[in-house]
C-alpha positions in Angstrom: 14.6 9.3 -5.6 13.7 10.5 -2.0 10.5 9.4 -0.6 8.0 11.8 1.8 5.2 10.7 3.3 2.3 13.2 4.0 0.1 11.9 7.1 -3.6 12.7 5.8 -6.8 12.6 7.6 -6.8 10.1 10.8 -4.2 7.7 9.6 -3.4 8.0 6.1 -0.5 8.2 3.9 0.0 9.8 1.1 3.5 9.6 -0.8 5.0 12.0 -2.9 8.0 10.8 -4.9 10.8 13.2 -5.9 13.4 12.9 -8.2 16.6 13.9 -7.4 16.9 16.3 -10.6 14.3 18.4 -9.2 12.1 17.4 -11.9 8.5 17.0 -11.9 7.6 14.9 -8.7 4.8 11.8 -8.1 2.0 11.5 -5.7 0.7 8.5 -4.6 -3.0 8.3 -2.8 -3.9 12.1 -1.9 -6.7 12.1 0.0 -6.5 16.0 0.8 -5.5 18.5 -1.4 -4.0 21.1 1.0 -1.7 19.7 2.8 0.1 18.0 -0.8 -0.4 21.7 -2.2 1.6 23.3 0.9 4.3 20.9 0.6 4.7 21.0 -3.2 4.6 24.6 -2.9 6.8 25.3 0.1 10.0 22.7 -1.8 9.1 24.6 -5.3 8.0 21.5 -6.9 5.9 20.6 -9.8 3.3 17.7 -9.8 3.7 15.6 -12.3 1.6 12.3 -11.9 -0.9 11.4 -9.4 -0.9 7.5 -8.9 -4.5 6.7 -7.4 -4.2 3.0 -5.4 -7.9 2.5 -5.3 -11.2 4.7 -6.0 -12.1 5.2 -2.1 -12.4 8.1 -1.1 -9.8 8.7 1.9 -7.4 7.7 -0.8 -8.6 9.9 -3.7 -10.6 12.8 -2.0 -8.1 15.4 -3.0 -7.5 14.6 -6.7 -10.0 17.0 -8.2 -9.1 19.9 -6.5 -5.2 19.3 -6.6 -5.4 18.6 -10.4 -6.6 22.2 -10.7 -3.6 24.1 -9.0 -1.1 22.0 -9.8 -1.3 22.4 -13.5 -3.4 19.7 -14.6 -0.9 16.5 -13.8 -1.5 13.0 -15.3 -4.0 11.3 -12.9 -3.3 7.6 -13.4 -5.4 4.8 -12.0 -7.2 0.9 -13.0 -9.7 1.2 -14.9 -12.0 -0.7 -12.9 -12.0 2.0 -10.3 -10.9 4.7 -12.3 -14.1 5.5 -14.3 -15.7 6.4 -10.9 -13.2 8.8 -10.8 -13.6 11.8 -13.2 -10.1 13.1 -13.2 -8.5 10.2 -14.4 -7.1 10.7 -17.9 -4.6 7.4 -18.4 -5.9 4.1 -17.5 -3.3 1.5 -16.8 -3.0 -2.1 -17.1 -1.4 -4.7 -15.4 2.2 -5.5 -16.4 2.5 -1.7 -18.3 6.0 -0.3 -17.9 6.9 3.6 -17.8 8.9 6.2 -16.9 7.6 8.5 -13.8 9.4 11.0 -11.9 12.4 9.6 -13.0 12.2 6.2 -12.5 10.7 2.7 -13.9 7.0 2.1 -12.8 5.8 -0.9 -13.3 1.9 -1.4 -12.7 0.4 -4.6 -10.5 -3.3 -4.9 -10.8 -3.6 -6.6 -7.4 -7.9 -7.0 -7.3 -9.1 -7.9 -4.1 -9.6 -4.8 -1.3 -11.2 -3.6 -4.8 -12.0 -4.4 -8.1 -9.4 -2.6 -9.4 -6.7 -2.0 -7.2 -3.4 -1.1 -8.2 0.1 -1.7 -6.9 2.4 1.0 -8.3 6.1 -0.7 -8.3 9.3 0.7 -8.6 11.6 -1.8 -9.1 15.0 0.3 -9.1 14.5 2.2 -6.3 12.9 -0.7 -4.8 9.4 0.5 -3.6 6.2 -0.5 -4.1 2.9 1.4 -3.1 0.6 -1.1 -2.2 -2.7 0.8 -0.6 -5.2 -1.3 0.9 -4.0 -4.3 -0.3 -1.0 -5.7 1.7 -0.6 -3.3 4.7 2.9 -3.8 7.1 1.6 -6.2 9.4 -1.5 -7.4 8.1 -3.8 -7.0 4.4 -7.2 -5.1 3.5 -10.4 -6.0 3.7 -12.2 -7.5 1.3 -14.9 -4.8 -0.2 -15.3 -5.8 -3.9 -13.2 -8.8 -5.1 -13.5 -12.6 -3.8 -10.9 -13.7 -1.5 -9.0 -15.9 -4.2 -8.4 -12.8 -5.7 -6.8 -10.9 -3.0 -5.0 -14.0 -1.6 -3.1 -14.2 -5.6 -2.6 -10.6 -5.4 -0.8 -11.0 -2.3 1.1 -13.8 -3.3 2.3 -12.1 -6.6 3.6 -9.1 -4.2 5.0 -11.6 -1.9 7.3 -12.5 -4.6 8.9 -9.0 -5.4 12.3 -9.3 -4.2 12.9 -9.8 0.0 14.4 -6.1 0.0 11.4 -4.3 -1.4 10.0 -1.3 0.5 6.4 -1.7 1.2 4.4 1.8 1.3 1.0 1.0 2.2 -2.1 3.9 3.0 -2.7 3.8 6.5 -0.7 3.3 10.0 -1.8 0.6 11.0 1.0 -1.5 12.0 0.8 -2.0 15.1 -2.8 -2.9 15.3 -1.9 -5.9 12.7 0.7 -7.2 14.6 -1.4 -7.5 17.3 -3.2 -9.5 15.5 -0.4 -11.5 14.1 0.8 -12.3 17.4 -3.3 -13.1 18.7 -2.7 -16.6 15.6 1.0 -16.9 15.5 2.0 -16.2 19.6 5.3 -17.9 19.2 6.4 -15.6 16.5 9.5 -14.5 18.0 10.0 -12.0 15.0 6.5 -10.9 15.6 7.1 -9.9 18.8 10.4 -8.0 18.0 9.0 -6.5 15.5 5.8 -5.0 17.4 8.1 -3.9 20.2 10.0 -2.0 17.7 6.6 -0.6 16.3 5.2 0.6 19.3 8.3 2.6 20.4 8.1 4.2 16.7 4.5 5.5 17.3 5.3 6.6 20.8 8.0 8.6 19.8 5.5 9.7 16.9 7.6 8.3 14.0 5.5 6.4 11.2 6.0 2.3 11.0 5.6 2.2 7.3 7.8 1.9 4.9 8.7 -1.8 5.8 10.6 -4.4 3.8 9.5 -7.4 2.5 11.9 -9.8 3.9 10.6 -8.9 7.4 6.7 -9.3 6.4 7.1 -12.8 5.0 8.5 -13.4 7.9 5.7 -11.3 10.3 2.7 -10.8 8.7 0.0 -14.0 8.9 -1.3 -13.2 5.7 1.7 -13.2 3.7 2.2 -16.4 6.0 -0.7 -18.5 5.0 1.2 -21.4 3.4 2.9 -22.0 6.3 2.3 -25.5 7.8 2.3 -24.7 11.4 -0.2 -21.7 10.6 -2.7 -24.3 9.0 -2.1 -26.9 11.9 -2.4 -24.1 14.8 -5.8 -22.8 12.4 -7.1 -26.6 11.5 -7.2 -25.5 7.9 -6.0 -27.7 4.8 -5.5 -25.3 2.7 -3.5 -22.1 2.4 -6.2 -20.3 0.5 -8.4 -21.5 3.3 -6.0 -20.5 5.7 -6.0 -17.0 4.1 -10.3 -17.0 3.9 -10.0 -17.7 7.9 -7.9 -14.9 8.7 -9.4 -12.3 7.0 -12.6 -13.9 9.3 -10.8 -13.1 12.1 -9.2 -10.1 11.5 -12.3 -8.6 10.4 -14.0 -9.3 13.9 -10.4 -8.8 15.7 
């Protein structure tokens, strides 16, 4: 499977997944329809599946009109946020397995950014598209869903295996670690890590994907168990820990 990132609007990503069969390909989060069409076109590739992440629109924008030239694809999303959507024609649920473009999808339901967010994971290539839930670096904010949700949602991606990819919708890495470094400033890995970043974006390359391993060990909110997180925040519990960072982040 090779993975291609699209850059979309100010700061998104979209991510088209292509089997290496040069069968039908994936899309993940096409917020513009141009751009996706141009590309699919210009490698002579036929859409398969759109994977929608969440029903916003700088995630979704471009699903109506690239479901008409592209041969009427199978639009997948929750259905919580995918009957304000009208070109969604399989709703999925949490746990379902299939086949798409080639490999195993299985489907997290990972409320919390929204009601009905959706974390599309592909464990044998391992990937997972996480939208606005857990960004590299840092986690969405909280639009629709309480915070106990989104703090179990990012616990049950937390605990996909260490070398999992983690393809989020927006650059913003280097923002979050900013932040990350703002309540953790002796993170050492942190640090690294945002130095690395920064020299990425300067030389214009994109920060995400990231693996796992490296955001349990980087990123506060996958972090919020973490004893000296709670001392350094005074809180007593990580779920409180978690309700205090989005706080801060949110004002940050």
């Amino acid at each position: 499977m090779r993975i291609t990132g699209i850059s979309l609007l100010d700061d998104n990503y979209a991510w088209i997944l292509r089997p290496e069969d040069g069968s039908a390909c994936a899309v993940v989060d096409p917020s513009e329809c141009e751009p996706i069409r141009n590309y699919l076109l210009g490698e002579g590739l036929a859409l398969g599946w759109i994977l929608a992440t969440h029903h916003h629109q700088d995630h979704v924008g471009g699903i109506p009109d690239l479901a008409d030239v592209t041969g009427r694809p199978r639009v997948l999303c929750s259905r919580a946020d995918g009957e304000r959507l009208p070109d969604v024609n399989k709703f999925v649920a949490n746990g379902e397995e299939m086949m798409v473009a080639g490999s195993k999808l299985t489907v997290m339901l990972v409320p919390g950014h929204t009601n009905g967010s959706v974390a599309w994971h592909f464990p044998d290539i391992k990937a997972v598209f996480t939208g606005d839930t857990l960004f590299t670096g840092g986690c969405g904010r909280l639009f629709e869903a309480s915070a106990e949700k989104m703090y179990d949602s990012l616990l049950r991606l937390r605990a996909l295996p260490e070398e999992t990819r983690i393809y989020c919708g927006h650059e913003y890495t280097t923002k979050n670690l900013k932040f990350a470094l703002e309540v953790e400033p002796n993170n050492t890995k942190a640090r690294e890590r945002l130095g690395n970043e920064e020299l990425r974006r300067a030389q214009e390359e994109p920060t995400v994907p990231a693996r796992l391993g490296l955001e349990k060990l980087t990123n506060p909110f996958l972090r919020a168990d973490d004893p000296s997180l709670m001392d350094r925040l005074g809180t007593k519990s990580p779920l409180e820990t978690f309700k205090t960072l989005r706080k801060m982040r949110d004002a940050f």
